[in-house]
VEXDREN-2710 file (C-alpha; in Angstrom, 1 decimal):
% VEXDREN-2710
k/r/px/py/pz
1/UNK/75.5/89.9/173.4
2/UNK/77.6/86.7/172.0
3/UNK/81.0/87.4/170.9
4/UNK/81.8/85.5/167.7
5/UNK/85.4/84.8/166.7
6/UNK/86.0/84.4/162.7
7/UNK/88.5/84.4/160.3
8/UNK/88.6/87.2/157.8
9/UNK/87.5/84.4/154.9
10/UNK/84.4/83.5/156.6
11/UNK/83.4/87.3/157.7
12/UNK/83.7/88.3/153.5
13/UNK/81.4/85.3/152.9
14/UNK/78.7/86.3/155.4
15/UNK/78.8/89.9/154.1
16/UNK/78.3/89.2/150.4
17/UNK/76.1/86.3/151.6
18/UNK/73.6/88.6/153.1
19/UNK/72.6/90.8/150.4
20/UNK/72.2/88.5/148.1
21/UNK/69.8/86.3/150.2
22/UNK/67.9/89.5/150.5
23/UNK/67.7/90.3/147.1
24/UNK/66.1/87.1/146.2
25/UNK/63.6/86.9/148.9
26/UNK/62.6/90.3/147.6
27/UNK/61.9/89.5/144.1
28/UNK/60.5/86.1/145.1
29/UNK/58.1/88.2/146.9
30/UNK/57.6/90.9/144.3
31/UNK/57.0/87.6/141.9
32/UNK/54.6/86.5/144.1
33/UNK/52.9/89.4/144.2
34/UNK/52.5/89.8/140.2
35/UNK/50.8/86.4/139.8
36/UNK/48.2/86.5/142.2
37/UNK/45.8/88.5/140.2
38/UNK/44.0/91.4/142.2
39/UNK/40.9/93.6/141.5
40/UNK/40.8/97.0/142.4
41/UNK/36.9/98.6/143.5
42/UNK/36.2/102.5/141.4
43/UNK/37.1/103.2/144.9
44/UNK/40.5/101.9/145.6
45/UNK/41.6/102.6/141.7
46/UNK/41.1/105.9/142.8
47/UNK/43.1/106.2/145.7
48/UNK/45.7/103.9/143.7
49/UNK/45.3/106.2/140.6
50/UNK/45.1/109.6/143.5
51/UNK/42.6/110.9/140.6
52/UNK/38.3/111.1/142.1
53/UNK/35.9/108.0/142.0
54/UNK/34.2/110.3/139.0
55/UNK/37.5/110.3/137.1
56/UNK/37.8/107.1/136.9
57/UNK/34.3/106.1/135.7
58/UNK/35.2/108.3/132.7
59/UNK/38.7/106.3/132.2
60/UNK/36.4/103.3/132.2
61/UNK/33.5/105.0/130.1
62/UNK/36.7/106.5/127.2
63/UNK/38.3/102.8/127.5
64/UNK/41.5/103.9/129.0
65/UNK/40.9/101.3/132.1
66/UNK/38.9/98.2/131.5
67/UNK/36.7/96.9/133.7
68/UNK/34.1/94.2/133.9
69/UNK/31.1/93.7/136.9
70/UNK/30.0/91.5/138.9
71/UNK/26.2/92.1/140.4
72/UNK/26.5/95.6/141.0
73/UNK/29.9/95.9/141.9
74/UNK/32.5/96.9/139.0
75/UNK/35.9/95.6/139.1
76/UNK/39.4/96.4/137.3
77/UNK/41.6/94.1/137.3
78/UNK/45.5/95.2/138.3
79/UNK/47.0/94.7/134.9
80/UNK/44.4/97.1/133.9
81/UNK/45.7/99.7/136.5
82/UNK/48.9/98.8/135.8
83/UNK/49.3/99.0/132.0
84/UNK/46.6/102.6/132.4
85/UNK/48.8/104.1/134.9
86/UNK/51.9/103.9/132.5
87/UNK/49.5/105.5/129.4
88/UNK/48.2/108.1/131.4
89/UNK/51.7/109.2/132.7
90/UNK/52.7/109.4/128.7
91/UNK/49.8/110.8/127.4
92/UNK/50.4/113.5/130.2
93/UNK/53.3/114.8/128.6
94/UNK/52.4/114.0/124.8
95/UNK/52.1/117.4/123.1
END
């Protein structure tokens, strides 16, 4: 362990320093994240979703998710999943 000797000017500028370096790696990351575009499998939309494989085939069939395929394999895209998973929570409570 290194014992560091500072003034109290230099220790305030480390301390609000630090969290905001954090921050910004943080939503640089998040950022990062949002651009690179991802496609979810019937199977991980479910687990995603926490709804069954069969639900989610009728999302796709009623148009709530869209979805395209590739060979056999059908994919949703996750601004799909994203923008279905704030209509289903709003729908839920739509009386």
């Amino acid at each position: 362990m290194k014992l560091v000797i500072t003034t109290p000017e230099m220790l305030e500028d480390i301390v609000r320093s630090s969290p905001d370096s954090a921050i910004q790696e943080f939503y640089s990351k998040k950022e990062l994240a949002k651009t690179k575009k991802k496609h979810y499998t019937i199977k991980e939309t479910a687990l995603e979703l926490k709804v069954s494989t069969l639900t989610v085939r009728n999302y796709i069939d009623r148009g709530i998710l869209k979805a395209f395929k590739i060979g056999n394999r059908i994919l949703i895209t996750n601004e799909s999943l994203e923008k279905a998973m704030n209509e289903v929570k709003s729908s839920r409570y739509k009386r």
